[in-house]
N, C-alpha and C positions, 0 to 999 in steps of 0.2 A: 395659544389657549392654555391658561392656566388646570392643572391636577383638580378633578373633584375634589381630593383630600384636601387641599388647599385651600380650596372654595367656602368647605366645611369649616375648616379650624375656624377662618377668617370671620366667618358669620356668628359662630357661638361665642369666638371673642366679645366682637364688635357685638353682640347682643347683650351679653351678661355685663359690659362695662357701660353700656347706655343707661340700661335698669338700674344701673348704679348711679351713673349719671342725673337721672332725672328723678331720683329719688332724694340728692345733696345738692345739685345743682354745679358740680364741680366733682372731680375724678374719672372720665369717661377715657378722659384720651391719654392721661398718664398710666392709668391700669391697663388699656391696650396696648400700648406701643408697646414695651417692653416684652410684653410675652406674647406678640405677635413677630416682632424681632429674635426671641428664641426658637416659635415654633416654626415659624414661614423664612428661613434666612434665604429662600430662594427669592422672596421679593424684596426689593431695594428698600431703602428705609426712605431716603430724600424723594424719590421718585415716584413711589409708589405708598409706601405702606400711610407716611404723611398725609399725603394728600388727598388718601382714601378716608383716614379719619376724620381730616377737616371735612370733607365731602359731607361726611355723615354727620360730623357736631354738627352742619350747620344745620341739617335737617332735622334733629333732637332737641337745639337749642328755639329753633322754630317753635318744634311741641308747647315744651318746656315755659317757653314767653305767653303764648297761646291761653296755656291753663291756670297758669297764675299770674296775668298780666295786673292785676290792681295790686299786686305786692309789689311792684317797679318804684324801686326809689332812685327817682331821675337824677338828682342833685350827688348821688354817690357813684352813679352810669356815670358822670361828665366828669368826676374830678378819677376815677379810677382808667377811662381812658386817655385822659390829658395825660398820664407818668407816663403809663405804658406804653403812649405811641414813644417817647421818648427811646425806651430800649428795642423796640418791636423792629427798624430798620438793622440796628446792630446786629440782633440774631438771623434775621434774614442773609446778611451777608456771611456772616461766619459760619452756616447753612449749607449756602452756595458754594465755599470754598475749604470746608475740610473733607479730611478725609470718612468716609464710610466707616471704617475699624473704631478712628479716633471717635465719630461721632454717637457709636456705640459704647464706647468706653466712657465719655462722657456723663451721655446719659444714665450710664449705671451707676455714676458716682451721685448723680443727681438725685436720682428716683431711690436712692441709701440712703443719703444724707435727710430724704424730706421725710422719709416714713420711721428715723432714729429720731428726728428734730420732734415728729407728729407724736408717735410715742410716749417721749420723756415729758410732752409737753402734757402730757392728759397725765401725770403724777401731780402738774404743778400747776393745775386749770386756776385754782382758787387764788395764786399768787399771782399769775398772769391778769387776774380780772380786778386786782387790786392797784394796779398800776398806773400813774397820774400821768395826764396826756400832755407831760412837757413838751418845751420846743424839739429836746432833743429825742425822743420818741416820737413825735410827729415828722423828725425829717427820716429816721427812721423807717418808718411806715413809707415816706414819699419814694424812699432807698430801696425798698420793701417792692414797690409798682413798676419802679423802672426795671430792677431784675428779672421780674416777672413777666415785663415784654421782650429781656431780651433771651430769653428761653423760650418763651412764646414763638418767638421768629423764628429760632432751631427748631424747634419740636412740636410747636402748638401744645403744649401740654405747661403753662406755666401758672395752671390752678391753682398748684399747692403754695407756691410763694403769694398767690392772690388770697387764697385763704387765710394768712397770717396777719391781712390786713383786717380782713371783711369779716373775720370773727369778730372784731372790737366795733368794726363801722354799720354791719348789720346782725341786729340783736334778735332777729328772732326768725328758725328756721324760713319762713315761707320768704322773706324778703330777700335771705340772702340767696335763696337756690333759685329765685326770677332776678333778680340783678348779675348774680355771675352768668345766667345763660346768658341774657343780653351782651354783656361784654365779649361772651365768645362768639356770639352770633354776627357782631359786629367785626370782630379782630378776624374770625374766619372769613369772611365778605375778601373781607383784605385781598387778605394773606392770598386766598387762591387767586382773586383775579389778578393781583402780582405774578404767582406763580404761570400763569395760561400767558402775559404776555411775555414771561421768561422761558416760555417754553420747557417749563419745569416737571410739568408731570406726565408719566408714562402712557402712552395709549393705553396700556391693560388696566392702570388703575381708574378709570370711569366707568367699564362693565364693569368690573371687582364692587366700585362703590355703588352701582346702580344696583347691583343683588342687595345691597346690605338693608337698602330703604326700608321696604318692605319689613322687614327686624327691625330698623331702628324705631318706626313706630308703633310699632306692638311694645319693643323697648318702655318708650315713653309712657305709653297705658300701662304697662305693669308697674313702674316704677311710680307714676303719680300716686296707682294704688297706694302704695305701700308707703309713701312720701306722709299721708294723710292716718295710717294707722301702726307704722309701727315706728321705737325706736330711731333714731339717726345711730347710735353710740355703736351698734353694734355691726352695722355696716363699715361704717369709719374704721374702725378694728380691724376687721375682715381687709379691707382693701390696702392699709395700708404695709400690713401683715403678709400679703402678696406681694405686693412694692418691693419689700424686706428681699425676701426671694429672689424675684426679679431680678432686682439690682445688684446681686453679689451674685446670679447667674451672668450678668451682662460684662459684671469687671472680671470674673474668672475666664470668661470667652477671649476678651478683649488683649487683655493683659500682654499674656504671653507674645500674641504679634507685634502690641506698641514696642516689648522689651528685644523682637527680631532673635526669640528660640522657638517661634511655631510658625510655621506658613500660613501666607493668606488664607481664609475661607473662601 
């Protein structure tokens, strides 16, 4: 039986990244993992913390489809899961078989890199959006989906490289925040019932994700609020600005054990 304290952290996480979640339609499980990974190290990441998020997207991205289900543009759902299944088994496997430390360490170079790339890019929004949709920018972009499922496999968290797409392919908040739930609604489908018959996730992580519910829909109702009357920009900020954090707490943790001057945690 998992610590109250535990219980706690794990809820106000997985709450405040929902409401973020379902306010953009994208960053719920990348802004948790990682600072559920700093605060809870006593839960496994593959095992548990994983699969407790997917648990949960799937129940947000439910909401999420629910409420703005006539903003679904089908025809960008079909060609954004066509890349992605392409990378979606590679992460799976490379998932399955490294190490905890490394995958830690990973992650932190990942969730650095996307909220410096997210940053530098909102300097140069207006040159980005100037940009002619050659062949080689479109393969690009197709480069763009596949990486995105194969992070997705590792972490379920490969939003932000989806985002890079879906900013140019969906123009106008409400379309792209019900089109990427979809896709994770879907990809999470997957990804867990892979997981159940790999016998991948921990008994404790299903009560763990059974408490969250309950939050994650309250989640969704605050977040739609707020989806409908205030800003994106400033959210976006805020979130990736934590990332920032996050991710250089993840590679300061990590480091020293890949380099073998600190002992395992």
């Amino acid at each position: 039986m998992l610590e109250l304290e535990v219980i706690v952290i794990v809820v106000c996480v997985i709450f405040a990244a929902r409401v973020l979640e379902s306010i953009m339609g994208f960053g719920g499980t990348v802004l948790a993992l990682p600072i559920l990974a700093i605060l809870t190290p006593i839960l496994d990441i593959k095992s548990t913390l994983v699969p407790v998020l997917a648990l949960g997207n799937i129940v947000c991205c439910i909401g999420i489809v629910w409420v703005g289900r006539k903003d679904l543009v089908w025809s960008e759902l079909k060609a954004i899961l066509a890349w992605m299944a392409i990378g979606l088994p590679i992460g799976f496997l490379v998932a399955g078989y490294a190490s905890e430390v490394s995958l830690r360490f990973v992650l932190g170079l990942f969730v650095l890199a996307v909220a410096v790339a997210y940053l530098i890019r909102r300097e140069n929004a207006e040159v980005l959006q100037e940009q002619s949709e050659s062949p080689l920018v479109r393969a690009y972009r197709r480069v763009i989906l596949i990486l995105a499922g194969v992070v997705h496999g590792m972490f379920t968290t490969g939003g932000p490289l989806l985002v890079v797409y879906a900013a140019r392919a969906l123009r106008t908040k409400g379309l792209f925040r019900v089109t990427l739930a979809m896709v994770w609604l879907i990809l999470n489908i997957v990804m867990v019932s892979g997981w159940i018959a790999d016998s991948r996730i921990a008994a404790q992580a299903w009560p763990l994700a059974g408490i969250t519910i309950p939050f994650i829909i309250g989640a969704v109702v605050v977040g739609d609020h707020f989806h409908h009357r205030l800003p994106e920009a400033t959210f976006r900020k805020a979130a990736y600005v934590l990332l920032l954090i996050a991710g250089i707490s993840l590679i300061w943790k990590s480091l020293p054990v890949l380099l073998g001057i600190a002992p395992l945690a």
